[in-house]
mmCIF file of the N, C-alpha and C atoms, coordinates in Angstrom:
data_MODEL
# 
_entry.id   MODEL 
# 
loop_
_atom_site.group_PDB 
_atom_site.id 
_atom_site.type_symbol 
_atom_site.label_atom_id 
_atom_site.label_alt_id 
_atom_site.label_comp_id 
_atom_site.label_asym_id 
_atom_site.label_entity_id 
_atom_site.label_seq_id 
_atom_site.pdbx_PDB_ins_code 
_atom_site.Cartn_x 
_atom_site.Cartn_y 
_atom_site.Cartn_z 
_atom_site.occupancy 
_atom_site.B_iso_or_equiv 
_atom_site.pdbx_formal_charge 
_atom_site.auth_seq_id 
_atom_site.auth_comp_id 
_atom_site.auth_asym_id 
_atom_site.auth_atom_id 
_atom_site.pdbx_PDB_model_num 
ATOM 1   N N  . UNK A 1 1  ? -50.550  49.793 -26.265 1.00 0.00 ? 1  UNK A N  1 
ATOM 2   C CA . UNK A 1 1  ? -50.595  49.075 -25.002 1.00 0.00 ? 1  UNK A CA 1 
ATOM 3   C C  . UNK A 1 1  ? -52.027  49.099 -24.444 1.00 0.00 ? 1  UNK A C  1 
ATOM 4   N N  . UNK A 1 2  ? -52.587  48.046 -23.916 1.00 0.00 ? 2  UNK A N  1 
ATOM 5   C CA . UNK A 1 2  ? -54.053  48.139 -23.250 1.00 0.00 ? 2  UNK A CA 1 
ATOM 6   C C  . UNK A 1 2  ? -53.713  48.845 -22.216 1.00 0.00 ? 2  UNK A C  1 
ATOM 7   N N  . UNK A 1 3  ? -54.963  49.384 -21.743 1.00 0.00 ? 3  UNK A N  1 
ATOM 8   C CA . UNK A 1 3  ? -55.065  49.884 -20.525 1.00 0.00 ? 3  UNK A CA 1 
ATOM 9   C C  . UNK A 1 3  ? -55.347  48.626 -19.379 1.00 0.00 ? 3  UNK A C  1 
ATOM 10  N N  . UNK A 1 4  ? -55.284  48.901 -18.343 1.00 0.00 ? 4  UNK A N  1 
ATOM 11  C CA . UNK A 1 4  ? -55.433  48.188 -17.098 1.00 0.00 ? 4  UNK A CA 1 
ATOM 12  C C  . UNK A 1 4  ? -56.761  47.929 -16.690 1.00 0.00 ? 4  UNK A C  1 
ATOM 13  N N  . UNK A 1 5  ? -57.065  46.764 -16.625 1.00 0.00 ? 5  UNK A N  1 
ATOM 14  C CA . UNK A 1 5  ? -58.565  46.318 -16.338 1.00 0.00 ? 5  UNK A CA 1 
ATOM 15  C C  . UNK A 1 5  ? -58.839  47.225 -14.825 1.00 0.00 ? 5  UNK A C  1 
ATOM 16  N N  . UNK A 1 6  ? -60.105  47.406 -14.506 1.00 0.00 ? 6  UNK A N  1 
ATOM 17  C CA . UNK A 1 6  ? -60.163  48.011 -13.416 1.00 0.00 ? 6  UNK A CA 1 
ATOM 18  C C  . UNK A 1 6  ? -60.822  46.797 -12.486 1.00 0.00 ? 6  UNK A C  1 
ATOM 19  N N  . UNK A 1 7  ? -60.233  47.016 -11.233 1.00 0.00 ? 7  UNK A N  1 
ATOM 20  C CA . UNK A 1 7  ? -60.678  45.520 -10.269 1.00 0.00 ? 7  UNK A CA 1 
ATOM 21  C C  . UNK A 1 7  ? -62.370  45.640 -10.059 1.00 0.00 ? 7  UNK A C  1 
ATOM 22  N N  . UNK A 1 8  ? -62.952  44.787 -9.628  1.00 0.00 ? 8  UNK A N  1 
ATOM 23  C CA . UNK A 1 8  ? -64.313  44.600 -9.138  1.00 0.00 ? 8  UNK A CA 1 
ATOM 24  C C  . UNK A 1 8  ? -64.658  44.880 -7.810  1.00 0.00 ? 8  UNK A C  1 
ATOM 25  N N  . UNK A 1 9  ? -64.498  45.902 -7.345  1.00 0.00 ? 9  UNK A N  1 
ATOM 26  C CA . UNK A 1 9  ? -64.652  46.749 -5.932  1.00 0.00 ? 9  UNK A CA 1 
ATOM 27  C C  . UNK A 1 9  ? -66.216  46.880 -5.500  1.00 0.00 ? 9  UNK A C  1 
ATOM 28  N N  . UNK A 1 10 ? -67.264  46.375 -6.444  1.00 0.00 ? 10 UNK A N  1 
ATOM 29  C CA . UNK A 1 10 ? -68.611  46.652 -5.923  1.00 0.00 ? 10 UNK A CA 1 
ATOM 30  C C  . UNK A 1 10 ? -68.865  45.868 -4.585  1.00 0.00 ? 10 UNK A C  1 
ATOM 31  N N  . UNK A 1 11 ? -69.331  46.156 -4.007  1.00 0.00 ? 11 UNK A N  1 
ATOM 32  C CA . UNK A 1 11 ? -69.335  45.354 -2.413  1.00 0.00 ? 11 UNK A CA 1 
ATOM 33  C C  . UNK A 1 11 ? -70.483  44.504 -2.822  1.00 0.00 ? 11 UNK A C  1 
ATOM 34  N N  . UNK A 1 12 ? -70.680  43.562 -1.880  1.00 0.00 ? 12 UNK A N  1 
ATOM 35  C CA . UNK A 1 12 ? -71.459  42.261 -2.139  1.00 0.00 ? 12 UNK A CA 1 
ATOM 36  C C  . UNK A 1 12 ? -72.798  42.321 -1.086  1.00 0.00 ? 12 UNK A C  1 
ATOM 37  N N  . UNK A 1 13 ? -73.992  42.040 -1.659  1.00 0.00 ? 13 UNK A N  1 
ATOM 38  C CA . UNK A 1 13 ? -75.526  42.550 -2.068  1.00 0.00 ? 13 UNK A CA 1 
ATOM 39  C C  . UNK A 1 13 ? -75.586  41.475 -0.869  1.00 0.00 ? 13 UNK A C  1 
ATOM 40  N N  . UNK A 1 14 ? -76.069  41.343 0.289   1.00 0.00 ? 14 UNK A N  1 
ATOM 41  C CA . UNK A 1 14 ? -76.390  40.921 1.182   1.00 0.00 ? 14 UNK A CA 1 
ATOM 42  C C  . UNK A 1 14 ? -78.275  40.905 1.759   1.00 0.00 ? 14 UNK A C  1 
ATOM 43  N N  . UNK A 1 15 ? -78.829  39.938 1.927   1.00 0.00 ? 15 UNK A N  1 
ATOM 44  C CA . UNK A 1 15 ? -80.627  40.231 2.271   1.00 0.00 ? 15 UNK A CA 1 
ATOM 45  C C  . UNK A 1 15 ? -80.598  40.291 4.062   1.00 0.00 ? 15 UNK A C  1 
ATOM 46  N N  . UNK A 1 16 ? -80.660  41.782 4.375   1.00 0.00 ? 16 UNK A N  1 
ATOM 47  C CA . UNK A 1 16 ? -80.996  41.648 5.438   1.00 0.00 ? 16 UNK A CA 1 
ATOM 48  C C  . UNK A 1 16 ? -82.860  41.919 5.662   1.00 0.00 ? 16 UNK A C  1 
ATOM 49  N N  . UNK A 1 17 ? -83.688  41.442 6.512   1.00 0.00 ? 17 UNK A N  1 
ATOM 50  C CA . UNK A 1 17 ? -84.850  40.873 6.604   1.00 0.00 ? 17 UNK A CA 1 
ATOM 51  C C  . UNK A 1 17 ? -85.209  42.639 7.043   1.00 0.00 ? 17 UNK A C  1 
ATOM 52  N N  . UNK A 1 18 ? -86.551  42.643 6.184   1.00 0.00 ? 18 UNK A N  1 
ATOM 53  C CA . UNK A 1 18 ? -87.540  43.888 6.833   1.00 0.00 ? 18 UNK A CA 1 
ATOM 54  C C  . UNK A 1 18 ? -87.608  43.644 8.280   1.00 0.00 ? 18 UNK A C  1 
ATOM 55  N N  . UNK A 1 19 ? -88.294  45.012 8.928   1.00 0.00 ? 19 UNK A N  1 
ATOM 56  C CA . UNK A 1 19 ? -88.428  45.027 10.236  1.00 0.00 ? 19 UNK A CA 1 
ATOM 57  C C  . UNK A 1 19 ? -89.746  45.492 10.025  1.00 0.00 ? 19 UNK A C  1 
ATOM 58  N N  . UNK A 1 20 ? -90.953  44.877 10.624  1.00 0.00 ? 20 UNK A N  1 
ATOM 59  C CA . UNK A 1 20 ? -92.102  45.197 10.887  1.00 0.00 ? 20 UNK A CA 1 
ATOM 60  C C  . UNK A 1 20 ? -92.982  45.310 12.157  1.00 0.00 ? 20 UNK A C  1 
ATOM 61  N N  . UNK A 1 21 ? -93.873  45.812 12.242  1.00 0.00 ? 21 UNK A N  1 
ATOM 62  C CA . UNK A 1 21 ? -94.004  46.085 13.684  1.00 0.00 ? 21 UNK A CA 1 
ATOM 63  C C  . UNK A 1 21 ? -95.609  45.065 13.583  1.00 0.00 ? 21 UNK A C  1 
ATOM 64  N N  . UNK A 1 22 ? -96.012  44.563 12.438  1.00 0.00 ? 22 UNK A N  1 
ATOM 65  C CA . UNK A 1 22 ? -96.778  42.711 13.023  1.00 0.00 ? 22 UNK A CA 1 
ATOM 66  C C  . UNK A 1 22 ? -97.191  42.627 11.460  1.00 0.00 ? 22 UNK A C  1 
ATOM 67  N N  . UNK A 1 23 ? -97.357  41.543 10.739  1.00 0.00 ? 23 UNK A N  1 
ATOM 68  C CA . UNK A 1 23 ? -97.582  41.221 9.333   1.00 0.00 ? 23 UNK A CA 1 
ATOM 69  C C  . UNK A 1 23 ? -98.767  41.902 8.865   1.00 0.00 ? 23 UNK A C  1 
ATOM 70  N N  . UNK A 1 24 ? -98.801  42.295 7.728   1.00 0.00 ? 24 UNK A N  1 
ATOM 71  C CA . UNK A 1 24 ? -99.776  43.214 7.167   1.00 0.00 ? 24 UNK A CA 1 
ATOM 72  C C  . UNK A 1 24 ? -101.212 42.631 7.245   1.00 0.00 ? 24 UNK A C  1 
ATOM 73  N N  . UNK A 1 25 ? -101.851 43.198 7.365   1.00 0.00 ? 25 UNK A N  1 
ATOM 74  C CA . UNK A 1 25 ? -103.479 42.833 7.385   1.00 0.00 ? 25 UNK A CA 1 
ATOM 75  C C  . UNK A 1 25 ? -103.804 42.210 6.141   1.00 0.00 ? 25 UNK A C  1 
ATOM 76  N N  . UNK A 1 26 ? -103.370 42.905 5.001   1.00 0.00 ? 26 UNK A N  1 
ATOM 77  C CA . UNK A 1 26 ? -104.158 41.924 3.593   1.00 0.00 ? 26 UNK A CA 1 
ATOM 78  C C  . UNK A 1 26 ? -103.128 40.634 3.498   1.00 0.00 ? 26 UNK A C  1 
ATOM 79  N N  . UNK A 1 27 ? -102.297 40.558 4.303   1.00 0.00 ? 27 UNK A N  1 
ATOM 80  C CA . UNK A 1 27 ? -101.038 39.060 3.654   1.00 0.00 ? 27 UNK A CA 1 
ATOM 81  C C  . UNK A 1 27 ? -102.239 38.008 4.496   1.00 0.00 ? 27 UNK A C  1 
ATOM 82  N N  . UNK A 1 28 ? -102.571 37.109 4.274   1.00 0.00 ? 28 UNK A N  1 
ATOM 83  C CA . UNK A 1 28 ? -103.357 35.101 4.068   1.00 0.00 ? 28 UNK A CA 1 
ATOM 84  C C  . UNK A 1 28 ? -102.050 34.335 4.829   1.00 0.00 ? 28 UNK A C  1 
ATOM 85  N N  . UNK A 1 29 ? -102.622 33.724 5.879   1.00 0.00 ? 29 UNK A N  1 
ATOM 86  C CA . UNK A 1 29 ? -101.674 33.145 6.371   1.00 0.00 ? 29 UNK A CA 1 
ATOM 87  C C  . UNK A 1 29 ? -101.963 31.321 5.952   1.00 0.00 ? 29 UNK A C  1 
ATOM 88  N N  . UNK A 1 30 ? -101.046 30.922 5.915   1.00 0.00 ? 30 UNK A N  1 
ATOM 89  C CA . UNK A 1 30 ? -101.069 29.660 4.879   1.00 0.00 ? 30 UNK A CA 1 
ATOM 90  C C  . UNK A 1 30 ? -101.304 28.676 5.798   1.00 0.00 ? 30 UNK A C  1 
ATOM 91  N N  . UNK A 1 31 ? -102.290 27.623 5.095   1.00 0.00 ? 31 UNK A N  1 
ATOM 92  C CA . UNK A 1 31 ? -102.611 26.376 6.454   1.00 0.00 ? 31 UNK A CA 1 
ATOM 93  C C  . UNK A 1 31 ? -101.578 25.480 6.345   1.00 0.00 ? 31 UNK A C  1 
ATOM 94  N N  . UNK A 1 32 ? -101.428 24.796 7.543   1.00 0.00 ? 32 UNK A N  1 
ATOM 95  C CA . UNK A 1 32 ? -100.411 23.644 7.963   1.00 0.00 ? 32 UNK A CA 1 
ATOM 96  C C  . UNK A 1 32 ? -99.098  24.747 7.694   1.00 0.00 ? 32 UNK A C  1 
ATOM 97  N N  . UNK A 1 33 ? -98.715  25.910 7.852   1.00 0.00 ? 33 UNK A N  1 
ATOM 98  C CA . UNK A 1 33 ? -97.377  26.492 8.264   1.00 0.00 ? 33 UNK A CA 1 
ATOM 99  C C  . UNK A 1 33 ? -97.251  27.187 9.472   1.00 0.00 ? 33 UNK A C  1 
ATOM 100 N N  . UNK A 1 34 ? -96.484  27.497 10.457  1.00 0.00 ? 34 UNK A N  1 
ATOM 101 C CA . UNK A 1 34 ? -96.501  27.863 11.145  1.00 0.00 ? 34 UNK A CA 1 
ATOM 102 C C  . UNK A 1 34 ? -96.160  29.707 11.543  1.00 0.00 ? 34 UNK A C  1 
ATOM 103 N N  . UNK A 1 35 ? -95.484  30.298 10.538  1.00 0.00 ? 35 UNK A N  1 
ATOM 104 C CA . UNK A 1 35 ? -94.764  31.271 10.145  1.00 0.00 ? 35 UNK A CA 1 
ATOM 105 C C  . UNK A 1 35 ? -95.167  31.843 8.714   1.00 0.00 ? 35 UNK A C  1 
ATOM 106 N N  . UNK A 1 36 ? -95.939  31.107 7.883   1.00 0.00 ? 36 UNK A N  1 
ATOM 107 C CA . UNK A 1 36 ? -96.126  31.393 6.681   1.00 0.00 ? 36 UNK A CA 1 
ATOM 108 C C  . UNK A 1 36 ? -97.015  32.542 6.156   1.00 0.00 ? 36 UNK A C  1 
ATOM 109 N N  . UNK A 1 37 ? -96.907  33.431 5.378   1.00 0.00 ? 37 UNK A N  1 
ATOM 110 C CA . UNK A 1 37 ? -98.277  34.144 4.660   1.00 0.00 ? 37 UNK A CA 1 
ATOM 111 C C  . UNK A 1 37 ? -97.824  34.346 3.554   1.00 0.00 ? 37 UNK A C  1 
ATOM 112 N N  . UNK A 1 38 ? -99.053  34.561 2.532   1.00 0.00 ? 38 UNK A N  1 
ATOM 113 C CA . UNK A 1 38 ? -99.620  34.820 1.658   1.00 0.00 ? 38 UNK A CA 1 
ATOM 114 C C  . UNK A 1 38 ? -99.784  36.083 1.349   1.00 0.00 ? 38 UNK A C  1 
ATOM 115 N N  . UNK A 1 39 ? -98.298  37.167 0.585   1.00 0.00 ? 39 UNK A N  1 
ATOM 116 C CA . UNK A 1 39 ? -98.314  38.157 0.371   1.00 0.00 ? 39 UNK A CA 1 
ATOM 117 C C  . UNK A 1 39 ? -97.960  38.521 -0.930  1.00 0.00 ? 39 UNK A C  1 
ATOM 118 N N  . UNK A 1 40 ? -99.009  39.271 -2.209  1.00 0.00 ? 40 UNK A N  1 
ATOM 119 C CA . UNK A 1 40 ? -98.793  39.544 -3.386  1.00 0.00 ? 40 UNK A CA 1 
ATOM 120 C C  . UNK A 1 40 ? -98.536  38.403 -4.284  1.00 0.00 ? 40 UNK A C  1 
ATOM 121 N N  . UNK A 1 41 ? -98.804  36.769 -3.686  1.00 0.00 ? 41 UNK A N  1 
ATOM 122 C CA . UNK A 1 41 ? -99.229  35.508 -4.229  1.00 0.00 ? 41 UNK A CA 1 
ATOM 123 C C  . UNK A 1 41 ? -97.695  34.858 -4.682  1.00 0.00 ? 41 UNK A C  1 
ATOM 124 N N  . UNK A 1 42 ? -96.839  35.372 -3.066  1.00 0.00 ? 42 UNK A N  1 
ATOM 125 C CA . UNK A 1 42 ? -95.513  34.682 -2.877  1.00 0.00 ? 42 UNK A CA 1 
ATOM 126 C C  . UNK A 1 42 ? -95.767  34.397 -1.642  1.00 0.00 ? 42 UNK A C  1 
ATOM 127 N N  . UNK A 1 43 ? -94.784  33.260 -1.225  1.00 0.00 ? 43 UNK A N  1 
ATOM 128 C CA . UNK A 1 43 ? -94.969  32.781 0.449   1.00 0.00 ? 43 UNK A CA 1 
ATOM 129 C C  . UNK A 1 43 ? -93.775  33.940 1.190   1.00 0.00 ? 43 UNK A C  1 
ATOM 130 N N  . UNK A 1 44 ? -94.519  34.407 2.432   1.00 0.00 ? 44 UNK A N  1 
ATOM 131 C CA . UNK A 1 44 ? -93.494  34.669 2.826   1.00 0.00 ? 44 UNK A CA 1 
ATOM 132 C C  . UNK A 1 44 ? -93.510  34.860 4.169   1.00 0.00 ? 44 UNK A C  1 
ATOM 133 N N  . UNK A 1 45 ? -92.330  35.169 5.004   1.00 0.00 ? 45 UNK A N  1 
ATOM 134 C CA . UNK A 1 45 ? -92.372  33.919 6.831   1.00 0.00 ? 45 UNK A CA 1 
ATOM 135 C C  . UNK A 1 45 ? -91.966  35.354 7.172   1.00 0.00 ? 45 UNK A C  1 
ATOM 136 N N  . UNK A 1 46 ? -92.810  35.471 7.836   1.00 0.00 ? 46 UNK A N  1 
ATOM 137 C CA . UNK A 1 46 ? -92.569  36.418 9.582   1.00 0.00 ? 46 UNK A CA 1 
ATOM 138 C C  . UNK A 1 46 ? -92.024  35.930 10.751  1.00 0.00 ? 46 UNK A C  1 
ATOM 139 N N  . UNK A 1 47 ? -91.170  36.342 11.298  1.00 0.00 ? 47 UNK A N  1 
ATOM 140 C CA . UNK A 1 47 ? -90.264  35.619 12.254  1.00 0.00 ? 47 UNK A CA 1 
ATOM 141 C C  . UNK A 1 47 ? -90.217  36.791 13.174  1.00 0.00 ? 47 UNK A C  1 
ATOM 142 N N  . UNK A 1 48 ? -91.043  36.388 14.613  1.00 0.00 ? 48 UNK A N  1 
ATOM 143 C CA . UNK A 1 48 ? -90.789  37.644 15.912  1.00 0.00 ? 48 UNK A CA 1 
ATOM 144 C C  . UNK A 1 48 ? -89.510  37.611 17.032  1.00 0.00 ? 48 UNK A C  1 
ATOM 145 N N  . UNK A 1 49 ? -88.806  38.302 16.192  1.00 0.00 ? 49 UNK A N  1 
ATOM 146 C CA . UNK A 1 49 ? -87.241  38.916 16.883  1.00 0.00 ? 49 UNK A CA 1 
ATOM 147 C C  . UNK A 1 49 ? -87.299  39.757 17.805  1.00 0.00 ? 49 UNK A C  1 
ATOM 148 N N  . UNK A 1 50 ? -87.108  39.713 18.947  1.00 0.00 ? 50 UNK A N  1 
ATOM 149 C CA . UNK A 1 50 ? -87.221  40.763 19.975  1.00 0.00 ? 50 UNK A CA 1 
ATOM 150 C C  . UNK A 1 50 ? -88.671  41.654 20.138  1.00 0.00 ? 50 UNK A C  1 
ATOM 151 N N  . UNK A 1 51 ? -89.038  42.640 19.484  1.00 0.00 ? 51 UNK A N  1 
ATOM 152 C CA . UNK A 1 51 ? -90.477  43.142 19.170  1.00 0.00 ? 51 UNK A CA 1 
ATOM 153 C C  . UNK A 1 51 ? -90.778  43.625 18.372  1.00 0.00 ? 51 UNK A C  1 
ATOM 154 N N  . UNK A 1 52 ? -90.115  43.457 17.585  1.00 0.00 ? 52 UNK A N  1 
ATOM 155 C CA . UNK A 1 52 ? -90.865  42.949 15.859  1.00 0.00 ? 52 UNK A CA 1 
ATOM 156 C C  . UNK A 1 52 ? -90.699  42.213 15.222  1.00 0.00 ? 52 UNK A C  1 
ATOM 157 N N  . UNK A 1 53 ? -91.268  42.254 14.045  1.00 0.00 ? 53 UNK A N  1 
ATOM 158 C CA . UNK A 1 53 ? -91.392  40.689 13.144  1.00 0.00 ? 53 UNK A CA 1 
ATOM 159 C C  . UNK A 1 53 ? -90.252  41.131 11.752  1.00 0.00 ? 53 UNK A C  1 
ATOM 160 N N  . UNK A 1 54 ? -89.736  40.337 11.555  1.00 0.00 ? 54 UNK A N  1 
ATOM 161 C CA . UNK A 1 54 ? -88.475  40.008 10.508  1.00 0.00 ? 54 UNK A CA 1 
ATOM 162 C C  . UNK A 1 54 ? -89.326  39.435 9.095   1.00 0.00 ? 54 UNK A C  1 
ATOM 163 N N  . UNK A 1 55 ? -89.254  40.199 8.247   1.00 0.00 ? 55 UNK A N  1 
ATOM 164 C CA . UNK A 1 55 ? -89.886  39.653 6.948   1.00 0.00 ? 55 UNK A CA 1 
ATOM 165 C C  . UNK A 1 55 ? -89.127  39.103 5.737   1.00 0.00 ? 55 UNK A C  1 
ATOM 166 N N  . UNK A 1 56 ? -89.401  37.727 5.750   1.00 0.00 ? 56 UNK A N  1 
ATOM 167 C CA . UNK A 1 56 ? -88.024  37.178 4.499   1.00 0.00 ? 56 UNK A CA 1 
ATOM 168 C C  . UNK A 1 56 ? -88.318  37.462 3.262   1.00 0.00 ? 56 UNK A C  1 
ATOM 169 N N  . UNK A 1 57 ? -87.289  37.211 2.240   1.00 0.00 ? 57 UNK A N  1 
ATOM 170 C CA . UNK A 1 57 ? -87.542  37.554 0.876   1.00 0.00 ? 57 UNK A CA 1 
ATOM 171 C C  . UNK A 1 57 ? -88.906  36.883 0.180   1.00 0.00 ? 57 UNK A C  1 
ATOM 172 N N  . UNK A 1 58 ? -89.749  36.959 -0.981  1.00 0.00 ? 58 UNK A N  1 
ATOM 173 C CA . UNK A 1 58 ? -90.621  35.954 -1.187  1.00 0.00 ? 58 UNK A CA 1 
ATOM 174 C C  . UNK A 1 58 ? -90.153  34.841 -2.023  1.00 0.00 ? 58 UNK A C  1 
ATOM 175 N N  . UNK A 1 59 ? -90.890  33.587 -1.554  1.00 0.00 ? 59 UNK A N  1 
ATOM 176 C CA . UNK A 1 59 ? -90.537  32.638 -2.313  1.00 0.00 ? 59 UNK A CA 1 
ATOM 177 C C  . UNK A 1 59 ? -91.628  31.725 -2.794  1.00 0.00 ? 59 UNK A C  1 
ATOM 178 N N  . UNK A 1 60 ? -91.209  30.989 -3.945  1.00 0.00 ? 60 UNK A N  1 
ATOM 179 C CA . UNK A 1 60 ? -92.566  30.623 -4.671  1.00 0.00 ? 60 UNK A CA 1 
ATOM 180 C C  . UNK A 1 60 ? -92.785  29.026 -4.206  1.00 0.00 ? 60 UNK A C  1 
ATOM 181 N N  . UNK A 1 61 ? -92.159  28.856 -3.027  1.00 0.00 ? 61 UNK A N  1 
ATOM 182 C CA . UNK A 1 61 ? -92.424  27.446 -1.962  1.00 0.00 ? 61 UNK A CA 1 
ATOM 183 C C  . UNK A 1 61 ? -93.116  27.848 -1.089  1.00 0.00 ? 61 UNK A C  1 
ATOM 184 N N  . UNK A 1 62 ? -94.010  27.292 -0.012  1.00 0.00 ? 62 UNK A N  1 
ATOM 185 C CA . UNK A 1 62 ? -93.910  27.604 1.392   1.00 0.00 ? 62 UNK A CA 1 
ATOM 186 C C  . UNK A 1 62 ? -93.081  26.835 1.846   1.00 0.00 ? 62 UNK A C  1 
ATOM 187 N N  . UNK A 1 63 ? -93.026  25.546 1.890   1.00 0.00 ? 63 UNK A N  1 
ATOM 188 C CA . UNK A 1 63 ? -91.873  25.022 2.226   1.00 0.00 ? 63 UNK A CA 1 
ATOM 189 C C  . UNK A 1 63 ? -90.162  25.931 2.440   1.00 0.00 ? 63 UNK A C  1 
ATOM 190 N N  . UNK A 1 64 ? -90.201  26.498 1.626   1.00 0.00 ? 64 UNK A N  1 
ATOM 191 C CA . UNK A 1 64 ? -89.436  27.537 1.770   1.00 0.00 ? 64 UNK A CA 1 
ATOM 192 C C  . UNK A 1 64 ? -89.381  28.490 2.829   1.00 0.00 ? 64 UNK A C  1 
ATOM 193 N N  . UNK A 1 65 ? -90.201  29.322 2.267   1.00 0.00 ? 65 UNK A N  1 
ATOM 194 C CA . UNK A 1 65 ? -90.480  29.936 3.503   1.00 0.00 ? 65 UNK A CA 1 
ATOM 195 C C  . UNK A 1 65 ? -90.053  29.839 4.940   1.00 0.00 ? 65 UNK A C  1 
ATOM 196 N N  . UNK A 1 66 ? -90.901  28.418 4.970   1.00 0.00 ? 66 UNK A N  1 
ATOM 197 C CA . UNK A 1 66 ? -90.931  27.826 6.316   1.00 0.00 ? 66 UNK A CA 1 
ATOM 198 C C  . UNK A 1 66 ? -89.494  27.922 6.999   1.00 0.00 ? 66 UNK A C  1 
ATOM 199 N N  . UNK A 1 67 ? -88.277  26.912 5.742   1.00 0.00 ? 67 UNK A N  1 
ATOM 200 C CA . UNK A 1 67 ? -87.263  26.768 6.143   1.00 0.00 ? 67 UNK A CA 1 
ATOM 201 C C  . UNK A 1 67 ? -86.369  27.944 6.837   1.00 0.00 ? 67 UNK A C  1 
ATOM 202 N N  . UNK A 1 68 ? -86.574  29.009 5.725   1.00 0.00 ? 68 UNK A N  1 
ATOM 203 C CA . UNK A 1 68 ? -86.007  30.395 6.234   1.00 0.00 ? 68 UNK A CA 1 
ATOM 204 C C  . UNK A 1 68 ? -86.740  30.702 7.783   1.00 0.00 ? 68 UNK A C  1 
ATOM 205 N N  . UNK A 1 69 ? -87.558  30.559 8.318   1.00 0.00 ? 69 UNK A N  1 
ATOM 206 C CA . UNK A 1 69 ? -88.015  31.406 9.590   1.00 0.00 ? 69 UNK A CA 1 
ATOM 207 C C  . UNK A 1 69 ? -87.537  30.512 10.436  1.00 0.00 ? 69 UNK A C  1 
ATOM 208 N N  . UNK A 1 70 ? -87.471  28.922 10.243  1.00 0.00 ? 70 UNK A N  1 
ATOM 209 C CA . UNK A 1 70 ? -86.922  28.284 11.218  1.00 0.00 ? 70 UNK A CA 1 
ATOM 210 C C  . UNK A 1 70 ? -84.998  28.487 11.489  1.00 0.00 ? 70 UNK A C  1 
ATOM 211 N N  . UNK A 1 71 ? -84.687  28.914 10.211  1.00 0.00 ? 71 UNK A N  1 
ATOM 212 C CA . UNK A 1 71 ? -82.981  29.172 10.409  1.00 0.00 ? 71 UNK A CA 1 
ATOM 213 C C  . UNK A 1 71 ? -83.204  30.317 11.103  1.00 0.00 ? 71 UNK A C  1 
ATOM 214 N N  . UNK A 1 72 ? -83.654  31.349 11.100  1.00 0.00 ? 72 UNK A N  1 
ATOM 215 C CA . UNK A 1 72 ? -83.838  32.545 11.509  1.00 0.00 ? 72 UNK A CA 1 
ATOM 216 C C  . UNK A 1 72 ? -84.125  32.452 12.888  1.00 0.00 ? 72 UNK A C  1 
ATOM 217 N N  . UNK A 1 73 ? -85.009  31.495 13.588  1.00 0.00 ? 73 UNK A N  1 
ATOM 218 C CA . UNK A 1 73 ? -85.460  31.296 14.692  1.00 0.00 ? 73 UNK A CA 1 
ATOM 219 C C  . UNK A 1 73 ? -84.067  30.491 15.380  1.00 0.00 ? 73 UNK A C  1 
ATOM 220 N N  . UNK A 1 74 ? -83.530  29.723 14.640  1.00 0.00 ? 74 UNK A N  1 
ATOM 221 C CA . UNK A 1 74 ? -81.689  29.051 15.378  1.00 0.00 ? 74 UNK A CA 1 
ATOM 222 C C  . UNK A 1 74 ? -80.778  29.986 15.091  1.00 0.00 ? 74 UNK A C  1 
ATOM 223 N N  . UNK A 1 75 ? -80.806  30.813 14.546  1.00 0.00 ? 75 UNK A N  1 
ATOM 224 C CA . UNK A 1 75 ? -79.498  32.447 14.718  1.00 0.00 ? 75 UNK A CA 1 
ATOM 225 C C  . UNK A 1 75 ? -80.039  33.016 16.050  1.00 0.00 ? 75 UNK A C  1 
ATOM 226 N N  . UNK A 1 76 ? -81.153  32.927 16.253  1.00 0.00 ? 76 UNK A N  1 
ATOM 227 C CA . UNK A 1 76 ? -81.767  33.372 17.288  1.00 0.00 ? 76 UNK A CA 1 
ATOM 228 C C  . UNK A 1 76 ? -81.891  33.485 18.386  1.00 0.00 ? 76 UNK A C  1 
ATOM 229 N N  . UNK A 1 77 ? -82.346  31.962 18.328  1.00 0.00 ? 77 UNK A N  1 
ATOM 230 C CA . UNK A 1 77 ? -82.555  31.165 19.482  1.00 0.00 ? 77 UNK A CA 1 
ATOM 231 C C  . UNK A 1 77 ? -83.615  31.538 19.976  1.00 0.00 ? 77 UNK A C  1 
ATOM 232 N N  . UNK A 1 78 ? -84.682  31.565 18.865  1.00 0.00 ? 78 UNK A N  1 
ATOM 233 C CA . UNK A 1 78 ? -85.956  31.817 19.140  1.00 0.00 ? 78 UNK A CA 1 
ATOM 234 C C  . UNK A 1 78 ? -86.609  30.026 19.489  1.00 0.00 ? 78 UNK A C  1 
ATOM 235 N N  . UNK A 1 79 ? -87.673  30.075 20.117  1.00 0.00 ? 79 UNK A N  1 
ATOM 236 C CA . UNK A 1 79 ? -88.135  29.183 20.278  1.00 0.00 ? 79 UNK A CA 1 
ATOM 237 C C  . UNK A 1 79 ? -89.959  29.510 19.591  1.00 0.00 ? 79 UNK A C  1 
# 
């Protein structure tokens, strides 16, 4: 007789955003973005939540980027 498969109980991997207290000195902030820098030669968006800055995953768009800090800024209701 087989044994009984065992269910898939691993809980599910969620990106919650760094908390920083203002974007690192060596990250390049990218022209024509508003939120964008240039960290380890990925884009990636700082978004200021209450009093600190929210750091998104990196992505190899700025466009990207961008998009993420502006959703981040409408969960927000950052302006």
């Amino acid at each position: 007789m087989k044994p009984l498969r065992q269910q898939n109980n691993r809980p599910v991997m969620t990106y919650r955003p760094r908390v920083e207290p203002a974007p690192p000195a060596h990250a390049w902030r990218v022209e024509g973005f508003k939120d964008v820098w240039m960290l380890r030669n990925r884009y990636v968006a700082f978004v200021l939540v209450g009093n600190a800055f929210s750091q998104s995953p990196p992505f190899t768009l700025p466009e990207a980027a961008q998009r993420w800090a502006t959703q981040i800024r409408q969960e927000n209701e950052i302006s």
